[in-house]
DOLOVEX-83582 format. One record per residue (C-alpha): residue number from 1; residue in one letter; chain; x, y, z. Coordinates in steps of 0.02 Angstrom, whole numbers, plus 50000, padded with zeros to 5 digits. Layout:
BEGIN
[pt NUM a A [X Y Z]],
...
//
This chain:
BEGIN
[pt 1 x A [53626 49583 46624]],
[pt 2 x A [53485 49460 46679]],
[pt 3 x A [53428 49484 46853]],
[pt 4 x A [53319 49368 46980]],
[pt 5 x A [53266 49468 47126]],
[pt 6 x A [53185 49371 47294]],
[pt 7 x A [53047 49428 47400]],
[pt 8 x A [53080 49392 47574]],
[pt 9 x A [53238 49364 47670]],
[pt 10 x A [53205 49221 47788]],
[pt 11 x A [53271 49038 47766]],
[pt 12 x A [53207 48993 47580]],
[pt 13 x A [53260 49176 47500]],
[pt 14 x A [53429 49151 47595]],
[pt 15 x A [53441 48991 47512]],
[pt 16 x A [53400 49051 47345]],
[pt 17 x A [53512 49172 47353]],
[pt 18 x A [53670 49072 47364]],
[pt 19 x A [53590 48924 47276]],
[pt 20 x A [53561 49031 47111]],
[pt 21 x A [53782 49068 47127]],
[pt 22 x A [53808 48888 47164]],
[pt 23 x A [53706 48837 47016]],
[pt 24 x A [53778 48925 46875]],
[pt 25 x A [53679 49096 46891]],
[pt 26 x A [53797 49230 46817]],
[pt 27 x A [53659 49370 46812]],
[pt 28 x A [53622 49464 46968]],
[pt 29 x A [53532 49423 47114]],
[pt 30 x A [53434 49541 47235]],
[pt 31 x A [53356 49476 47395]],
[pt 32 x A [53250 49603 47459]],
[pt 33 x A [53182 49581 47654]],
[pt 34 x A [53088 49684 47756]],
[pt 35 x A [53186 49649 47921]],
[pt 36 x A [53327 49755 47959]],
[pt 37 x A [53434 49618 48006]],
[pt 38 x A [53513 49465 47899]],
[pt 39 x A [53397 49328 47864]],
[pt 40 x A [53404 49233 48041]],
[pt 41 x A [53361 49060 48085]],
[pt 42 x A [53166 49085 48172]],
[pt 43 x A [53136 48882 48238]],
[pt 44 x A [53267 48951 48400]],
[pt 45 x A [53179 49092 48422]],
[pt 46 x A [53041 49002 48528]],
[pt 47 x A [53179 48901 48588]],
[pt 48 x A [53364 48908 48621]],
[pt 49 x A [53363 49102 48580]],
[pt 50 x A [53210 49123 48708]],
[pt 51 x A [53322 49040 48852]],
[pt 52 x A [53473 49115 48790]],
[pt 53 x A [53562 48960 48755]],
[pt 54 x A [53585 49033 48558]],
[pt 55 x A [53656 49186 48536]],
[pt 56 x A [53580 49332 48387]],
[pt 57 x A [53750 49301 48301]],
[pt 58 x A [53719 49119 48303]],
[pt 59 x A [53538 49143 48231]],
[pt 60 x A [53620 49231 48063]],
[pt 61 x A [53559 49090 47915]],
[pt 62 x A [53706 49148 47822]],
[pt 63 x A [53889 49240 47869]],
[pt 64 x A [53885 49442 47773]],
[pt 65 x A [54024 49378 47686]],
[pt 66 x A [53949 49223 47595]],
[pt 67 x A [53827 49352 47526]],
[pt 68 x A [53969 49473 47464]],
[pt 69 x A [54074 49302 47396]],
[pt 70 x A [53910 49257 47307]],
[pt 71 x A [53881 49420 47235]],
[pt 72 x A [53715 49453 47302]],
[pt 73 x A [53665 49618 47319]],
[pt 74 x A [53551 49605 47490]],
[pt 75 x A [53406 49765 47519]],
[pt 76 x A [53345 49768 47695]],
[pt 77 x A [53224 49855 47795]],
[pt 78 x A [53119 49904 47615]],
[pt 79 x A [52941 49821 47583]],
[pt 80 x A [52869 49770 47398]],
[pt 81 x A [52705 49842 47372]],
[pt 82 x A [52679 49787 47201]],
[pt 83 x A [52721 49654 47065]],
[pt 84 x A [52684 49702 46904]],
[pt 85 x A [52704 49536 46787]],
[pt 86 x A [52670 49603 46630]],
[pt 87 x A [52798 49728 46650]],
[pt 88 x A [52924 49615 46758]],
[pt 89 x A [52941 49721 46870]],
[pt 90 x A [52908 49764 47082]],
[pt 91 x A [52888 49916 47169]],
[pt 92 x A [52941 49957 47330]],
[pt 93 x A [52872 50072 47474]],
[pt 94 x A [52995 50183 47456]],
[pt 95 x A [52964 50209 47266]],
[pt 96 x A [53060 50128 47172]],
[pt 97 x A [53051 50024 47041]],
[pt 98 x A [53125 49865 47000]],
[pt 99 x A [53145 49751 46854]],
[pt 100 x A [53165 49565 46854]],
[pt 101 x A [53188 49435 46712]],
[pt 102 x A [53130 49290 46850]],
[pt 103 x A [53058 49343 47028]],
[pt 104 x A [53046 49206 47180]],
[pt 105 x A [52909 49244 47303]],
[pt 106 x A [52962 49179 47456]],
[pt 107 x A [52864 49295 47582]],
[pt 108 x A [52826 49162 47733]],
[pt 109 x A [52687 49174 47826]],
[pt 110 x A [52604 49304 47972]],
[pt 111 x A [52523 49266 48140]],
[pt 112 x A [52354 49236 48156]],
[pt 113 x A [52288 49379 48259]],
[pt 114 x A [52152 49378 48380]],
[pt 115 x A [52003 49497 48379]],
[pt 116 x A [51940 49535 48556]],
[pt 117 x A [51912 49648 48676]],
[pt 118 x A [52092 49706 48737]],
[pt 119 x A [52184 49618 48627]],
[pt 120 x A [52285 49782 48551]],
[pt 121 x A [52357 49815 48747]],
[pt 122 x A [52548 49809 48739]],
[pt 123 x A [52566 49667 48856]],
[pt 124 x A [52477 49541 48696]],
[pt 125 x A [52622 49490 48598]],
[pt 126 x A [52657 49357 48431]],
[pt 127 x A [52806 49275 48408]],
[pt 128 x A [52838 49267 48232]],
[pt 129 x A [53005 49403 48202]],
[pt 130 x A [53168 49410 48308]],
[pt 131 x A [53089 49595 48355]],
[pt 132 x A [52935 49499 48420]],
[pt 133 x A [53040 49366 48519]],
[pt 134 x A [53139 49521 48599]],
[pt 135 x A [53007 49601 48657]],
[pt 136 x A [52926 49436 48728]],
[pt 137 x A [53095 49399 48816]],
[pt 138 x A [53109 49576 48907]],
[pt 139 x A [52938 49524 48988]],
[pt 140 x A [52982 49368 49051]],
[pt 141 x A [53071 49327 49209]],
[pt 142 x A [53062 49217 49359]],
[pt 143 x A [52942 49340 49447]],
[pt 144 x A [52820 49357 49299]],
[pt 145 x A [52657 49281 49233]],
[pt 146 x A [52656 49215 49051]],
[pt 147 x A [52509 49172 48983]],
[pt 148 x A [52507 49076 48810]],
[pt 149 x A [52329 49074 48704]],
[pt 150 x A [52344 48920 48598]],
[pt 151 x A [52435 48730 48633]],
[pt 152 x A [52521 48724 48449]],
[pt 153 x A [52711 48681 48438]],
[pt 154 x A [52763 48865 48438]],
[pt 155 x A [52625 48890 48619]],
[pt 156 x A [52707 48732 48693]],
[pt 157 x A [52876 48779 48650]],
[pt 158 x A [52852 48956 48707]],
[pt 159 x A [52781 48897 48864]],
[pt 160 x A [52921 48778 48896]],
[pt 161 x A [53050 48896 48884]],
[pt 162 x A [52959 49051 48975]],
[pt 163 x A [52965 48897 49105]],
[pt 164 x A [53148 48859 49102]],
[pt 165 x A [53177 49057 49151]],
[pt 166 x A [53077 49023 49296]],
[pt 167 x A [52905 49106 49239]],
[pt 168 x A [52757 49057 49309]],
[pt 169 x A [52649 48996 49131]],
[pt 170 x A [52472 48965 49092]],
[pt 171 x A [52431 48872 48927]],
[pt 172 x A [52247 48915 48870]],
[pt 173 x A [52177 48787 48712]],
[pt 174 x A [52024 48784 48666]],
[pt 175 x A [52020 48610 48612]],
[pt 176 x A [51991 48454 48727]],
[pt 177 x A [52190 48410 48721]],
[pt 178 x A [52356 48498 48655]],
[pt 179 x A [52423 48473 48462]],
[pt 180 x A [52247 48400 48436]],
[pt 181 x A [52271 48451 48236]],
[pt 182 x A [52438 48359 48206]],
[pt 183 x A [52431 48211 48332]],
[pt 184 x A [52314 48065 48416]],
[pt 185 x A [52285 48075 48579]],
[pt 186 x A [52425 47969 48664]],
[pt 187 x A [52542 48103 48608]],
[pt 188 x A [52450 48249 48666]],
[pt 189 x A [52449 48164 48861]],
[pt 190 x A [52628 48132 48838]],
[pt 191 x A [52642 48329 48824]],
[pt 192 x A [52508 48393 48934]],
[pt 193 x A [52580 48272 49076]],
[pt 194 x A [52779 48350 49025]],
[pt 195 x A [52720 48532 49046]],
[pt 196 x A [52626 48464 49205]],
[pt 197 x A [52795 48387 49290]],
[pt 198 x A [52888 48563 49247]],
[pt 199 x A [52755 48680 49323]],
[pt 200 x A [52662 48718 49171]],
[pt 201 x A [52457 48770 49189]],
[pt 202 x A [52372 48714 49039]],
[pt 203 x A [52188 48723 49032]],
[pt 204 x A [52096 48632 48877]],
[pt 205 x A [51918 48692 48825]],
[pt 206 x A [51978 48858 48874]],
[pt 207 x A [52001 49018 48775]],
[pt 208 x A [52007 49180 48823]],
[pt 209 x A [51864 49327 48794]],
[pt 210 x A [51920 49498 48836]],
[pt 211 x A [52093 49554 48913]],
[pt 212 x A [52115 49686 49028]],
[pt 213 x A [52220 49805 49127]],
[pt 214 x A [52231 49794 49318]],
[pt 215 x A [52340 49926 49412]],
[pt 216 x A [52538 49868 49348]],
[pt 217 x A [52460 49705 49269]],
[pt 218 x A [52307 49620 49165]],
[pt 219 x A [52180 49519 49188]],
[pt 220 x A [52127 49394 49047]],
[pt 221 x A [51930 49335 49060]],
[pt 222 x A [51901 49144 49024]],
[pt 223 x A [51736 49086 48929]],
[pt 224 x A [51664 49025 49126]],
[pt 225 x A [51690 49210 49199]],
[pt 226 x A [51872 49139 49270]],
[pt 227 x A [51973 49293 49271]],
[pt 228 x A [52170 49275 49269]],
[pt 229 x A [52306 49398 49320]],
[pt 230 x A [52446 49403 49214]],
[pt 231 x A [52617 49500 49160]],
[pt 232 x A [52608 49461 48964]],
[pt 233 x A [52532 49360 48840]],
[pt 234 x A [52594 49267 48674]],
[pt 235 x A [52456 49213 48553]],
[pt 236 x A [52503 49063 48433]],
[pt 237 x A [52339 49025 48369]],
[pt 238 x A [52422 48969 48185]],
[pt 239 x A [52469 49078 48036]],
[pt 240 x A [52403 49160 47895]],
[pt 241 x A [52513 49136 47722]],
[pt 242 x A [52557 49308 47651]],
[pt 243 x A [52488 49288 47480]],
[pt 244 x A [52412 49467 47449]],
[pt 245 x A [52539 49521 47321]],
[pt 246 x A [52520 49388 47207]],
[pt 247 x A [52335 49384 47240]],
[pt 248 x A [52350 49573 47188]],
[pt 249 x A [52449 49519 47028]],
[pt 250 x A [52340 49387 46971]],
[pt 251 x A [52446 49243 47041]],
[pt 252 x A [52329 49071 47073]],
[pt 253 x A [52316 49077 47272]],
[pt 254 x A [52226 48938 47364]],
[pt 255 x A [52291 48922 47545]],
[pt 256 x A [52447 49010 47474]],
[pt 257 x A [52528 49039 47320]],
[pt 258 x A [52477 48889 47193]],
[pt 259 x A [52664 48795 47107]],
[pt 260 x A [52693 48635 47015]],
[pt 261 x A [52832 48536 47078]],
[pt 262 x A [52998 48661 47009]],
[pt 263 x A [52907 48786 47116]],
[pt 264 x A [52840 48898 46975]],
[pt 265 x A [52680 48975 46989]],
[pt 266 x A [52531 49005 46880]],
[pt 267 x A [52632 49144 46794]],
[pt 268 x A [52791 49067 46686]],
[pt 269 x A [52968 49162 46765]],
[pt 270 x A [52880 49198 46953]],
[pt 271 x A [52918 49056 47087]],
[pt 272 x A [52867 49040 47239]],
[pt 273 x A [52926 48949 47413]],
[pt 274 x A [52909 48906 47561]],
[pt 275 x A [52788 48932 47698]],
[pt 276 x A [52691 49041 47561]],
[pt 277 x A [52675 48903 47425]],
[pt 278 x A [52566 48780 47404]],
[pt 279 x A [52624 48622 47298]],
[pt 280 x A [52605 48448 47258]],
[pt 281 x A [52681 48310 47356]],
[pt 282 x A [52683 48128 47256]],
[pt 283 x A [52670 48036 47420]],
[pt 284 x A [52503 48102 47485]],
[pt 285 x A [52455 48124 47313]],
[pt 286 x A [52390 48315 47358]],
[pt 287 x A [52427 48490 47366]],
[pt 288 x A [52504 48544 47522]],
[pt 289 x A [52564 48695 47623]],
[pt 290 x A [52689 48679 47769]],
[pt 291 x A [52765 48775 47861]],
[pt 292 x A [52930 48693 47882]],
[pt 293 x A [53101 48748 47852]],
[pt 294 x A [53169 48604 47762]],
[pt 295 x A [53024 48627 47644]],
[pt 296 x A [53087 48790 47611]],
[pt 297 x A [53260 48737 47588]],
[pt 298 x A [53226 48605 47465]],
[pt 299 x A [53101 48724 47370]],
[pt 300 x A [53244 48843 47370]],
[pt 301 x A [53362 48740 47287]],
[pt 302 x A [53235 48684 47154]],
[pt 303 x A [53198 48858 47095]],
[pt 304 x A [53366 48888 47066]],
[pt 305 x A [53411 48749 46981]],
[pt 306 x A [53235 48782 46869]],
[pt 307 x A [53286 48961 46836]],
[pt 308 x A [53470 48916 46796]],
[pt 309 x A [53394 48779 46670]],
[pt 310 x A [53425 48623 46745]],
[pt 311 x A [53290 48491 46767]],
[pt 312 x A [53253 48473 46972]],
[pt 313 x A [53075 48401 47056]],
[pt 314 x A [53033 48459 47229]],
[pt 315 x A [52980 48290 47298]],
[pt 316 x A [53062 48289 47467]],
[pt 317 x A [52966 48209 47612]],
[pt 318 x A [52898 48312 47740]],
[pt 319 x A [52975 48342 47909]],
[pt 320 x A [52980 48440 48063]],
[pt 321 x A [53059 48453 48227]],
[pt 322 x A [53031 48523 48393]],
[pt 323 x A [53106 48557 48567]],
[pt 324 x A [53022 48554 48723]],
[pt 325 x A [53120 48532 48896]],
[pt 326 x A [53222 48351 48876]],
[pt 327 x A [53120 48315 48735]],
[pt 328 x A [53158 48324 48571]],
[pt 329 x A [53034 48292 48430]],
[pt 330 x A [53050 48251 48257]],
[pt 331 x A [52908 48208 48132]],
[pt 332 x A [52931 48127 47958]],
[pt 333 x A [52780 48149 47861]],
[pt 334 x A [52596 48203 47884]],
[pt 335 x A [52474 48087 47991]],
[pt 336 x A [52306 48166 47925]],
[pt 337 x A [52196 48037 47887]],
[pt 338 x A [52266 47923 47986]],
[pt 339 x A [52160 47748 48027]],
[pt 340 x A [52271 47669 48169]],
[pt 341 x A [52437 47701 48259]],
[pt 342 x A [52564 47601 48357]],
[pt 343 x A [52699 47658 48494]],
[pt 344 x A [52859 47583 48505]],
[pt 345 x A [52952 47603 48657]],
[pt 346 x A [52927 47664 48830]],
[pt 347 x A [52841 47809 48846]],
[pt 348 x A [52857 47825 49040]],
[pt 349 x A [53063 47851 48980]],
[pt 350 x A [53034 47979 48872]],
[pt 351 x A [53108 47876 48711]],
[pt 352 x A [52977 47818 48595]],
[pt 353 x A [52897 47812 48421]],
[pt 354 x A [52737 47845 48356]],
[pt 355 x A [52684 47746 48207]],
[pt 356 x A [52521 47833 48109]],
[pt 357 x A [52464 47704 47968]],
[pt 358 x A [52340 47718 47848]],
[pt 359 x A [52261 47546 47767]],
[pt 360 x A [52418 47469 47808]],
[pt 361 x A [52563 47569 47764]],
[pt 362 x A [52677 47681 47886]],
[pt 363 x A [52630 47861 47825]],
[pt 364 x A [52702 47960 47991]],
[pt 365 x A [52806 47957 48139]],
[pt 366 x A [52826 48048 48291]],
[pt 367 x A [52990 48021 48380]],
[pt 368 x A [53033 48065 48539]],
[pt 369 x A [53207 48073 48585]],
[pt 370 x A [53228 47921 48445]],
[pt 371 x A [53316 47989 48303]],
[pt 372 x A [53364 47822 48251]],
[pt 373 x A [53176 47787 48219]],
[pt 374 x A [53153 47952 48127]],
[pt 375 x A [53284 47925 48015]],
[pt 376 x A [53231 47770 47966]],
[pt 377 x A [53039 47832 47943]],
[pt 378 x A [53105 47958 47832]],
[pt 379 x A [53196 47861 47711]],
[pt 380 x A [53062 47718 47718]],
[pt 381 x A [52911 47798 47711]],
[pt 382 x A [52905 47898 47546]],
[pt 383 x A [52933 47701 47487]],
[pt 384 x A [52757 47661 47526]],
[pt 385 x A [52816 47533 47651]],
[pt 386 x A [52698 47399 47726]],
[pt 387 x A [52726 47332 47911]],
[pt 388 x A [52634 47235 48012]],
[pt 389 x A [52597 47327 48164]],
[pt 390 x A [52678 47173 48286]],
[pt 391 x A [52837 47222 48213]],
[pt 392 x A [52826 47413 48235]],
[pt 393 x A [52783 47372 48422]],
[pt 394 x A [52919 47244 48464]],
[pt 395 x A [53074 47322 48546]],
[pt 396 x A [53170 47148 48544]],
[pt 397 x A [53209 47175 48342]],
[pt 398 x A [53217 47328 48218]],
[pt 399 x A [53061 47361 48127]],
[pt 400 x A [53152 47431 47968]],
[pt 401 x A [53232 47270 47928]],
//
């Protein structure tokens, strides 16, 4: 009997997994994770999870007994050392061997870690594994310090909910504002002056140098000599995609695993998704790598479909969401090149949109606590829509119609 067996156990293997059933697979399916748990949801884990408003239970991507209905045999807690294409087959750090007549590679991506003096002490921690968020929530309470290297979404969100426990937290960046990669710089006030009203520290053209013990707690030096006391740290200073075993078995890799658009990679009957892949998109007209869990998803589904010989495209449109106090964020698309933007709506009120255009057409949207306006952008967009920018400002009509 055929078999596909799936690398990783996080959102896009999970999806794989039940997709490859729901498609017509009647071979069988192995999703192999190194995690001893379930593949979990990870977006709450710098969020709802960290201020216990989401239970572990709640996290779980998938209920045990879809996997059992589905007939997928599930192998946790084991690590793939090897793929060996010419021979189909992976090997596993326990020793064994096993074949595959189609392999998915959906093996995410790993913190980014940071090389300095002090930066192995216990207290230094990454969020990036429902281990890692456990051991970041046992240090944080309303009597502790939490300092955060890095104003990214995960650094914000980390810092916002460390917050809402009652933690006193420090945001270090080492660029002049906060999300300076993935937004202009109206958006980036809007944050820094949120984390301001709830307590938050951030200081921009910061970084940190050397970290340090001090008696019960550390002490993290600044660029300027500044020395802080703290209780623990999180880095989120990005991610690093965790392409080494296709690298190792002659996969293309070029800021992750190289696919065409049904996910397949340079070697026919291996697929890869996910946070690890790196594929086309027919809107931006580029290769891309996100790290997005709809992108995974959709990937998911369209290696399944591929593998159980139906014709499927990835060509969804990008998007992305995050929580931060009141404020919930969702992005449709990628504003990278960019040449002007617009806001619609009050800003002051915490309910507005963020148009990015690019020689005339809407190619992004931030919305803040507007999911009317992301919903829209989302459909619209990937259209190639043109509006002018009087429209997209004026609150007295819609600007989708």
């Amino acid at each position: 009997m055929q078999q596909v067996v799936i690398i990783g156990a996080s959102h896009g293997g999970a999806e794989a997994a039940i997709a490859l059933r729901t498609q017509g697979w009647e071979g069988k399916i192995l999703l192999v994770g190194d995690e001893p748990t379930l593949p979990y949801q990870r977006p709450p884990l710098s969020k709802g999870y960290f201020h216990q408003a989401v239970s572990d239970q709640q996290l779980l991507i998938k209920k045990p007994t879809l996997y059992e209905k589905a007939k997928v045999e599930v192998m946790l807690g084991e690590s793939v050392t090897a793929i060996d294409k010419a021979n189909k087959s992976i090997s596993l750090a326990s020793g064994a061997s096993i074949s595959f007549d189609y392999l998915i590679i959906a093996t995410g991506a790993r913190a980014r870690k940071l090389s300095i003096p002090g930066s192995d002490l216990s207290c230094i921690n990454y969020l990036r594994t429902l281990a890692d968020a456990d051991k970041i929530i046992s240090q944080v309470n309303a009597q502790s310090h939490l300092l955060v290297v890095g104003a990214g979404y995960i650094g914000l969100e980390i810092a916002a909910s460390a917050s809402k426990l009652g933690a006193k937290v420090t945001v270090l960046e080492s660029f002049p504002r906060v999300l300076s990669r993935v937004t202009n710089e109206q958006m980036s006030e809007f944050y820094q002056n949120l984390h301001a009203q709830h307590g938050v520290d951030i200081k921009l053209n910061s970084g940190v140098t050397e970290f340090r013990r001090s008696g019960e707690r550390y002490v993290a030096v600044l660029p300027d000599g500044e020395e802080l006391t703290f209780d623990s740290a999180v880095i989120g200073i990005g991610v690093i995609p965790n392409v080494e075993l296709a690298e190792l078995a002659g996969l293309e890799c070029e800021n992750g695993i190289v696919v065409d658009n049904k996910t397949i990679t340079s070697e026919p009957g291996i697929f890869a998704i996910g946070d690890v892949s790196n594929h086309p998109n027919p809107f931006y007209q580029r290769q891309i790598r996100l790290e997005s869990v709809p992108n995974a998803m959709e990937q998911a589904k369209v290696a399944a479909a591929t593998i159980c010989g139906k014709e499927k495209t990835h060509d969804a449109f990008p998007w992305f969401w995050s929580d931060q106090f009141d404020v919930k964020l969702q992005t449709a698309g990628l504003s990278q090149g960019y040449d002007s933007t617009v806001i619609r709506g009050d800003i002051a009120a915490k309910k507005f949109a963020l148009f990015y255009l690019k020689e005339g057409k809407v190619i992004a949207v931030d919305a803040i606590n507007s999911p009317k306006d992301f919903m829209k952008a989302k459909m619209l967009i990937p259209t190639g829509i043109s509006i002018p920018e009087s429209k997209l400002a004026d609150t007295s009509s819609d600007w989708f119609e």
